[in-house]
N, C-alpha and C positions, 0 to 999 in steps of 0.2 A: 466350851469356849467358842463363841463365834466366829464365823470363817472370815478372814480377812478380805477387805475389798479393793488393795492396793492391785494393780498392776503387777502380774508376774512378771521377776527377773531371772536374772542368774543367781547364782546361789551367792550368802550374803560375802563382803567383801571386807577386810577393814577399815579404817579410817583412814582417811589420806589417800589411799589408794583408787585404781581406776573406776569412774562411774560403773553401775551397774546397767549391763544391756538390756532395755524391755523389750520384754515379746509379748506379740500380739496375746490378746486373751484369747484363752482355750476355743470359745467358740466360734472366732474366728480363724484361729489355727486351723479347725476341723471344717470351716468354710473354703478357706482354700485347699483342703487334701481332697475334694470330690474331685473325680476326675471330670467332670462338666464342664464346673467352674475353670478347671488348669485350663482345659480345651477352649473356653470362650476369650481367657485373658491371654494364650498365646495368639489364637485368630486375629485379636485385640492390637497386639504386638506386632502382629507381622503386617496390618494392616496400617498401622502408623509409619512403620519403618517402608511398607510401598509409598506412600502418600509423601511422605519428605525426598523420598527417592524421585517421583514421578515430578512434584513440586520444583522440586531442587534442580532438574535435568531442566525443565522447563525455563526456569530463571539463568540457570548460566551456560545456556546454549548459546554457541556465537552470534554474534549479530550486536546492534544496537536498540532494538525493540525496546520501550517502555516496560518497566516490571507488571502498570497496569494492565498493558497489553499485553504481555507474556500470560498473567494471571490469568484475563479473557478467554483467549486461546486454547487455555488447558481444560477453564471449565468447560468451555463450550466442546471440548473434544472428548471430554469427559462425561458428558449428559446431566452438566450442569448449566446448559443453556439457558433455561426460566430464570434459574437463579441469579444467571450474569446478567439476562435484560431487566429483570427487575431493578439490581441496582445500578446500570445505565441509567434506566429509567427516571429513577432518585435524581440519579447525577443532573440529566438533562432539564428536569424541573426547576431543580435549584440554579439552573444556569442556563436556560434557555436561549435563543438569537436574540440579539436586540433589533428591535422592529424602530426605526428612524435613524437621525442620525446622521453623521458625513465620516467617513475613513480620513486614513491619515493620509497625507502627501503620496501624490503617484510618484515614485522616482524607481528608474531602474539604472545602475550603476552600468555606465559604458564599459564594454569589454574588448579590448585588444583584436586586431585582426589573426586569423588564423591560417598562417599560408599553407604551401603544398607540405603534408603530413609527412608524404616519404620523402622530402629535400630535394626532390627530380629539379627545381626551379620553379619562380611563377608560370602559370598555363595563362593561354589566353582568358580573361575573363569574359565571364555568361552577363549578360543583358538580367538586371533583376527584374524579381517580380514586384509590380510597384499593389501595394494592398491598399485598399478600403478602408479609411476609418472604421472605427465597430463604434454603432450608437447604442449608450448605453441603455438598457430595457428600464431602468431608475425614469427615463422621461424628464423634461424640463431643460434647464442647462448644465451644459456639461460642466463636469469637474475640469481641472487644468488639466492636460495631458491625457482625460477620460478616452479611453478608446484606440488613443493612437499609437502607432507601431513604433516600437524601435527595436535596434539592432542588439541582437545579445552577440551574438556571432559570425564572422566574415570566412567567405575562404577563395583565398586570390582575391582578394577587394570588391566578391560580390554578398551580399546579406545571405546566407542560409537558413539563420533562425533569428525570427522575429519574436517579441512577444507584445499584448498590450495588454494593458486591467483597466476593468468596470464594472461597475455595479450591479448584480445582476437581475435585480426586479426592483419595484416600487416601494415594497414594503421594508425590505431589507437593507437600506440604504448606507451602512456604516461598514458594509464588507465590499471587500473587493475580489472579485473573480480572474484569473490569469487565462489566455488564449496565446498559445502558440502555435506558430506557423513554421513548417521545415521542408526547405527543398530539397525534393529528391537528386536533384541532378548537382548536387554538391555536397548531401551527406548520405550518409550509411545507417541502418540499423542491426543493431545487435540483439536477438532475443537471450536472456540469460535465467536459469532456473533458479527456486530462492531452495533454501536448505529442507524445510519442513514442505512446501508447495513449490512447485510438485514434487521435492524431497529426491533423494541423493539416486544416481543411476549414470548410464555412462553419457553423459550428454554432450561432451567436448568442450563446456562453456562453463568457467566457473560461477559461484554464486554472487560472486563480486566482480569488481572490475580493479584489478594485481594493478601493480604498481609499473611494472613492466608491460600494461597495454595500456594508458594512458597518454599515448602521442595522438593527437590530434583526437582527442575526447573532448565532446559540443556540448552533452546534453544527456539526462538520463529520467526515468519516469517510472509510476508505477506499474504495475500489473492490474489483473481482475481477483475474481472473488475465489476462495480455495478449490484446485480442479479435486483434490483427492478425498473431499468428504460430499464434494458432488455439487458444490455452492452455484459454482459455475454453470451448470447444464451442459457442460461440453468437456471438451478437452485439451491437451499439452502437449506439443508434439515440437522436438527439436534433434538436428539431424540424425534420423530415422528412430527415436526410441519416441515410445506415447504413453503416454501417463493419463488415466480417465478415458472418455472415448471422444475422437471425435465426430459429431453430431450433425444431421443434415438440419438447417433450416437456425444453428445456432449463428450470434452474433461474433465474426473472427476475423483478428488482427494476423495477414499471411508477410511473413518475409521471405525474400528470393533471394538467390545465392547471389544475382547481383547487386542486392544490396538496399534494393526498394522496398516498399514494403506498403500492403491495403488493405481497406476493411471492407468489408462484405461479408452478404448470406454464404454460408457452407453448402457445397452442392447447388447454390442457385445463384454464381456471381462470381464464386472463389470455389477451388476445390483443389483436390492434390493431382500436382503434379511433378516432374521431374526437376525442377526450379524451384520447388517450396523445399525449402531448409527449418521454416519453423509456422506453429498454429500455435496464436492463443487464446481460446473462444471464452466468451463470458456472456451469458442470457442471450439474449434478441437484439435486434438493432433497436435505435430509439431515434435516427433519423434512417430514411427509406428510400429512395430517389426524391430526393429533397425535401421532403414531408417528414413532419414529426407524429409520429401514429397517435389515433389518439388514447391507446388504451397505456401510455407512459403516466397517467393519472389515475390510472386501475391498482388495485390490490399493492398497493406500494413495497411491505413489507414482504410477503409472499413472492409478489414477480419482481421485485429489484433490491432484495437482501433485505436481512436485518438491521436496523438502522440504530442509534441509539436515542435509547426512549422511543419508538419505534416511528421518530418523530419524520416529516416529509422536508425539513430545511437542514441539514445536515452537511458537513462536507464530503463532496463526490469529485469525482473524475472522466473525465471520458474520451476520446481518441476518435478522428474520423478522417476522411480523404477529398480532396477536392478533384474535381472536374480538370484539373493540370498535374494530379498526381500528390501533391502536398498531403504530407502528413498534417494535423492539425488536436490537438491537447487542447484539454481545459478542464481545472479544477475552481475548486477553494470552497469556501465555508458556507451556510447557508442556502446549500442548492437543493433543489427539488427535482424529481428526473423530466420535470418539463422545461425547466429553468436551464440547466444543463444542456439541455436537445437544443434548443434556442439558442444557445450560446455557440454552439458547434453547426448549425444550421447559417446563424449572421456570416459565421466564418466561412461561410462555400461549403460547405461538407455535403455532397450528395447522399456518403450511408456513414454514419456513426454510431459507435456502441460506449454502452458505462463502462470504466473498469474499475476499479476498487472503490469502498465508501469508508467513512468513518475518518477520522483526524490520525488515529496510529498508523495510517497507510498510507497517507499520501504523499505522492513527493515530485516536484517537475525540480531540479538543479541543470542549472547551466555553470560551464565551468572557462574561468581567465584565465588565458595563457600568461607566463612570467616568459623570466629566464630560462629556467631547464623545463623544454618540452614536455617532458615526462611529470611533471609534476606541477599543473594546474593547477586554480584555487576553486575547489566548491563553492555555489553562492543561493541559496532558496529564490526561489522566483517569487513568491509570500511572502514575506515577513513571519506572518502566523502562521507558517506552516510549522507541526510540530515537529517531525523528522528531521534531523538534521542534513544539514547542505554535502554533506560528506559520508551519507547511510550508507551507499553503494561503494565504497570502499572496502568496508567491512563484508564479510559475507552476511546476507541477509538471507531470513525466513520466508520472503515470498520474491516469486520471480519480478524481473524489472526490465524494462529496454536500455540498451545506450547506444546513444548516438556518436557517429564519428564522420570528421571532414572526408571526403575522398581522395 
């Protein structure tokens, strides 16, 4: 009698009664009893069950990051970096800058004066600083409003923070670029560490801005590039703990315990002293004593981060200081690290540095006073900016400034 070729079961059953259970055929039975095999499918197992773990921690870490962004992050920390700019890569083909063009209406929504933060009373008001149009690098005539300053924030009835948008080169005509302007001798800064960069340690500063230090909050921005896998060239240093190292000749954003704060060469302009409460350096300068170097058009991706699609118009950020002490910002979409240095240079900036690239990091929010002090309204300086106006509430994954009236 020929040997049957059905599928071994359990022994037979009778009618009505429960299916019969198949098992594997013998020769696979006898495939899984090597111990090899056991060995590679538990390896197998435990390897899945890291990779959902590692995945998983990465997705519902605090914060508001993008899940794309999260995703990013982990391959790239993971040494799957190729893998992630490749499909940037994709991404940014399929969607590249658009070259012509006009942007939509300049409008920045009028913001509330902001009086004295501790209730002491009005103080005598400061004489403002009256600013320079910025002419737009677009050429031709201006948009309405192209260029010109207005007031996001007051304190005691003089301007502190200014902002203006423009175009920021010829080619790129349908974006718009943001510049702002912040006087020292009416706000403060605050350096604040993000959760994962430069990641948890005794800092005194949380990764957010609580709910209970929101009285007389102006203004808050990004950071640079991650100190702890070395992006940066330099290092993190807030009161007395240092994350990375800091570096002679890198480009660094120094705040003082009173309050100020500048950018300058490390060791050659800035350096530490008993008054620096916080360092956050990020590559090289890109403005120098008023000159824009000219190797900001060198080796793009190498010397000024990974970009996506490893493209040179991308959205960037940058920070720099004026000749009267003025902090001064400027991001948005479409920049290139010459286009940016330009941007920051029109603005008075004698030394400026990049700090973050890429659209999952940027972020300039100014924030309107109401009724109760303590709870301000977040508002994007961008439109297009993809961060939400309200990121730094949340504790977030990379460090960020805020600003406060004094």
């Amino acid at each position: 009698m020929a040997p049957s070729t059905r599928p071994e079961t359990d022994q037979h059953v009778e009618a009505g009664g429960p299916q019969p259970v198949r098992r594997p055929p013998g020769r696979l039975r006898r495939l899984f009893a090597r111990p090899t095999v056991r060995v590679v499918l538990a390896v197998f197992a435990a390897f899945l069950a890291w990779l959902s773990w590692s995945v998983g921690g990465a997705l519902l870490a605090p914060g508001n990051d993008s899940t794309a962004a999260r995703l990013a992050e982990w391959g790239r920390e993971h040494h799957l970096g190729p893998a992630v700019t490749m499909l940037e890569t994709a991404q940014y083909k399929m969607d590249p800058p658009k070259v012509g063009g006009t942007p939509a209406a300049i409008k920045l929504p009028p913001a509330a004066p902001v009086t004295d933060p501790a209730n002491h009373g009005p103080a005598p008001a400061l004489a403002p600083i009256v600013l320079k149009p910025l002419v737009s690098p677009a050429g031709g005539d201006p948009l309405p409003d192209e260029g010109a300053w207005r007031v996001l924030s007051s304190v005691r009835g003089t301007p502190a923070v200014q902002a203006a948008e423009l175009r920021p080169d010829a080619e790129h005509t349908s974006y718009l670029a943001g510049v702002v302007s912040m006087d020292p001798r009416l706000v403060r800064f605050q350096l604040h560490p993000g959760t994962d960069d430069p990641g948890s340690d005794n800092w005194g500063v949380p990764p957010n801005i609580p709910e209970g230090e929101r009285t007389g909050l102006l203004a808050s921005f990004n950071g640079g590039f991650k100190v702890n896998v070395n992006e940066a060239r330099g290092g993190f240093f807030l009161n007395g703990v240092t994350h990375g190292t800091l570096t002679s000749g890198a480009a660094s954003l120094v705040y003082y315990k009173d309050g100020h704060a500048t950018v300058g060469t490390w060791d050659d302009g800035v350096n530490m002293t008993p008054d620096v409460v916080g360092v956050r350096q990020n590559l090289r300068l890109i403005v120098d004593q008023s000159a824009v170097p000219d190797d900001v058009d060198s080796h793009i991706e190498s010397g000024w981060g990974l970009t996506i699609g490893g493209a040179y118009f991308v959205w960037r950020s940058g920070i720099g200081v004026t000749p009267d002490g003025r902090l001064v910002f400027a991001y948005g979409p479409a920049l290139s690290v010459r286009t940016l240095a330009n941007l920051l240079q029109q603005a008075g900036c004698v030394e400026a540095m990049q700090l973050d690239i890429n659209p999952a990091w940027m972020s300039f929010n100014y924030y309107q006073p109401g009724s109760d002090p303590q709870s301000p309204t977040p508002v994007k300086l961008l439109s297009d900016q993809e961060r939400p106006a309200d990121r730094y509430f949340e504790p977030t994954s990379r460090d960020f400034t805020a600003v406060y009236a004094r």
